[in-house]
C-alpha positions as CSV (number, residue, x, y, z in Angstrom):
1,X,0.0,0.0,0.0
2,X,1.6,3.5,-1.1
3,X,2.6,5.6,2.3
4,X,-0.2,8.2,1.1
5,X,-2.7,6.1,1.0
6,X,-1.7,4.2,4.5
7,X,-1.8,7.8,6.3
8,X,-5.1,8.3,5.4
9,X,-6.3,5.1,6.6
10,X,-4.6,5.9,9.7
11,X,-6.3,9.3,10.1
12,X,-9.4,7.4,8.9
13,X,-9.2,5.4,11.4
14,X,-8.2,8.1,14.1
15,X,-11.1,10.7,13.1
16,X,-13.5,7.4,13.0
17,X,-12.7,5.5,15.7
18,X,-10.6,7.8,17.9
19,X,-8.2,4.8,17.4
20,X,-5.0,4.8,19.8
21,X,-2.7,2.9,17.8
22,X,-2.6,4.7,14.6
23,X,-2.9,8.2,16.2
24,X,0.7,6.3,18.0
25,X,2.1,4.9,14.7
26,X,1.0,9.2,13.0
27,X,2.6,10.4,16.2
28,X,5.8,8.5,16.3
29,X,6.3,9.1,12.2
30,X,5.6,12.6,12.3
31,X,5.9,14.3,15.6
32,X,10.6,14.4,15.4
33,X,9.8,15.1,12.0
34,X,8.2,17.9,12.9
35,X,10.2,19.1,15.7
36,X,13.0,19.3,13.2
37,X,11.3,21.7,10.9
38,X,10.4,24.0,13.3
39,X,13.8,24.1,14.3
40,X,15.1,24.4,10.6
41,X,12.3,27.4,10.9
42,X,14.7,28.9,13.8
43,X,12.4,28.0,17.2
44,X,14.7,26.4,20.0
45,X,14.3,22.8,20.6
46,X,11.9,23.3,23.6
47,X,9.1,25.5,21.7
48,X,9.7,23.0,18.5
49,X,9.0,20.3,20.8
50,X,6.0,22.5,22.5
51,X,4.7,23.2,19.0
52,X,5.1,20.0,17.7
53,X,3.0,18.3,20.7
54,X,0.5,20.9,19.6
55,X,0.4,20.1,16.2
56,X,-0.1,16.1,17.0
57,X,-3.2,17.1,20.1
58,X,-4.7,19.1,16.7
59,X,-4.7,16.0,14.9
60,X,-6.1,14.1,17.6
61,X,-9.1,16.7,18.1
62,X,-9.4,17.8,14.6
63,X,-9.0,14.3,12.7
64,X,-12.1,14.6,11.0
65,X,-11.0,17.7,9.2
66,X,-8.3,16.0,7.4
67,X,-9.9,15.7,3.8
68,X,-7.3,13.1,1.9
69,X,-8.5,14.6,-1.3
70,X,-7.3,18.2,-0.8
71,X,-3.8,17.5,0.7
72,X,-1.1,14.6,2.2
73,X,-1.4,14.2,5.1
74,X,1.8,15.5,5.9
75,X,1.5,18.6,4.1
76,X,-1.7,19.5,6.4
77,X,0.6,18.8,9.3
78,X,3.4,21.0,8.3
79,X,1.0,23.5,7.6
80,X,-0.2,23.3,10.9
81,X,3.4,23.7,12.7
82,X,3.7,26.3,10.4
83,X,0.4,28.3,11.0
84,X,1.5,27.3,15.1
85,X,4.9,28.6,14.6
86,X,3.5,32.2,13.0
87,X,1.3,32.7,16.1
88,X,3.9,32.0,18.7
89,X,6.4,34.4,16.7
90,X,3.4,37.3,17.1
91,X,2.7,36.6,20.7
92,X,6.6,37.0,21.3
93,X,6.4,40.6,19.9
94,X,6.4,42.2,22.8
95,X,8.0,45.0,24.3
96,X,10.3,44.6,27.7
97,X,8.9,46.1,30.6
98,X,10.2,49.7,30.6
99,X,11.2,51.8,33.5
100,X,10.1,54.7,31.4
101,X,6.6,53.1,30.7
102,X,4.3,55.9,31.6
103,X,2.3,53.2,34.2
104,X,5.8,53.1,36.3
105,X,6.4,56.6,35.6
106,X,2.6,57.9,37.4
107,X,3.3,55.7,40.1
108,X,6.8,57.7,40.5
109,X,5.2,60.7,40.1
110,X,2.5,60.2,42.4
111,X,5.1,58.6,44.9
112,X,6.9,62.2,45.1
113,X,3.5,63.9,44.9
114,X,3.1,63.3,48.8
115,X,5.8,65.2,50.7
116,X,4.7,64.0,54.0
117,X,6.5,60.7,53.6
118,X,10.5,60.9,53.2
119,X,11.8,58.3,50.9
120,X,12.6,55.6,53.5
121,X,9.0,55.7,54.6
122,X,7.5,55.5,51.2
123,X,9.9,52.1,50.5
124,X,8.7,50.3,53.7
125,X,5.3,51.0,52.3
126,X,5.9,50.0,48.9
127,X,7.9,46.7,50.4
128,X,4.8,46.2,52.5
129,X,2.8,46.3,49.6
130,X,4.7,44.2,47.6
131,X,4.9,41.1,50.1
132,X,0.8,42.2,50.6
133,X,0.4,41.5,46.6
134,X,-0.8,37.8,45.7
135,X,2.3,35.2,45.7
136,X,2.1,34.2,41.9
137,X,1.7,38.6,40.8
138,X,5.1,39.0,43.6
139,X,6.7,36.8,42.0
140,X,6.1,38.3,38.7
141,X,6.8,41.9,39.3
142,X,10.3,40.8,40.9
143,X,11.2,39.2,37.8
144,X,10.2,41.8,35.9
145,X,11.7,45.0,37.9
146,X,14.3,42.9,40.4
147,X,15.5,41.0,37.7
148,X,14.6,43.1,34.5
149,X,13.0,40.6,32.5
150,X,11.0,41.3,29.6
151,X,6.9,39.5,29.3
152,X,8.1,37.2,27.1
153,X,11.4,36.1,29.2
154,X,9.1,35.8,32.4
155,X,6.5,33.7,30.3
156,X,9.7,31.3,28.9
157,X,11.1,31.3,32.5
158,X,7.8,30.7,34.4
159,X,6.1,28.9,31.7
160,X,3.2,30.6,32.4
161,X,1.5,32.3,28.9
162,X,2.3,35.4,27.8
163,X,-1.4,36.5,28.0
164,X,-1.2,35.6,31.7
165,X,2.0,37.1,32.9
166,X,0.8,40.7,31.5
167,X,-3.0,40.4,32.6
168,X,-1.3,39.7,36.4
169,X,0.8,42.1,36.5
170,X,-1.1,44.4,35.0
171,X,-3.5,43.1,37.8
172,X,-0.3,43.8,40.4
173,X,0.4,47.0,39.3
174,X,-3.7,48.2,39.6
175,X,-3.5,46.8,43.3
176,X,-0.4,48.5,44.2
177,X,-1.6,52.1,43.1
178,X,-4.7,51.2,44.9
179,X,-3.2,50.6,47.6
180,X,-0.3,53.4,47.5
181,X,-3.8,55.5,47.2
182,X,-5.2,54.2,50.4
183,X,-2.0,54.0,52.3
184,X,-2.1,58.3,51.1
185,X,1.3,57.8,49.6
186,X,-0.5,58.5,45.8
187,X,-3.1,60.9,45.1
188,X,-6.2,59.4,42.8
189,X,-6.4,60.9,39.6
């Protein structure tokens, strides 16, 4: 039987029968293969591997969608890894968190708006806040100011998604100006 013809049996099989063995036999075949194109494509070996996974859980879910008639099986794969690849690149595009962003820079300002507190004051408050914020959003703004990581670096480092390390410390940084607010250190704008 012509190795065309014996992948689409096997995804046959897979989209009809959720069948375990040839989704193992696709997977085994395909799944290094991929891996090594993505790295060709310039990804390191952990996000081809990542992708790669990703590209084989697609075939799993989305078996049925494979039409034999309107490409190899392989070449909807590859597209897949490739389509994968182009969305991880644009959720890398993003821009280190800088001490001149104008979030940081109003929570500056509105630090030295308040005379009343000298500067030693105003840190024991802000440290106060800090080890007040959530454990996983603490952790994230240290990497992030302490150890002057961009989203993307944190998200690699933490292995949390990209979308989650800026929606908590976006979260962090809301909480802390609340709280600098309420503490009288800020003034509310």
């Amino acid at each position: 039987m012509p190795a065309t013809d014996r992948w689409s049996d096997l995804m046959r099989a897979v989209a009809e029968r959720g069948d375990r063995a040839a989704f193992t036999e696709i997977f085994d075949h395909f799944a290094p293969r991929l891996e090594a194109y993505l790295i060709r494509l310039g990804l390191d070996s952990g996000s081809a591997e990542e992708i790669s996974q990703e590209v084989m859980i697609t075939l799993w879910r989305k078996a049925g969608m494979f039409d034999a008639g309107k490409s190899s099986l392989s070449t909807w794969l590859y597209r897949i890894a490739r389509n994968r690849r182009i969305d991880a690149a644009r959720r890398q595009r993003t821009e280190p968190v800088d001490p001149q962003s104008p979030i940081i820079l109003e929570l500056a300002d509105e630090m030295r708006a308040d005379s009343a507190f000298d500067g030693q004051q105003r840190d024991d408050i802000v440290r106060n806040l800090l080890r007040d914020l959530p454990p996983e959003q603490r952790a994230l703004v240290d990497l992030a100011f302490y150890g002057g990581l961009t989203h993307s670096e944190i998200a690699a480092r933490t292995g949390l998604p990209l979308g989650t390390v800026k929606s908590r410390l976006r979260l962090a940084f809301a909480r802390l100006k609340r709280a600098l607010e309420a503490a009288g250190v800020a003034e509310a704008r």
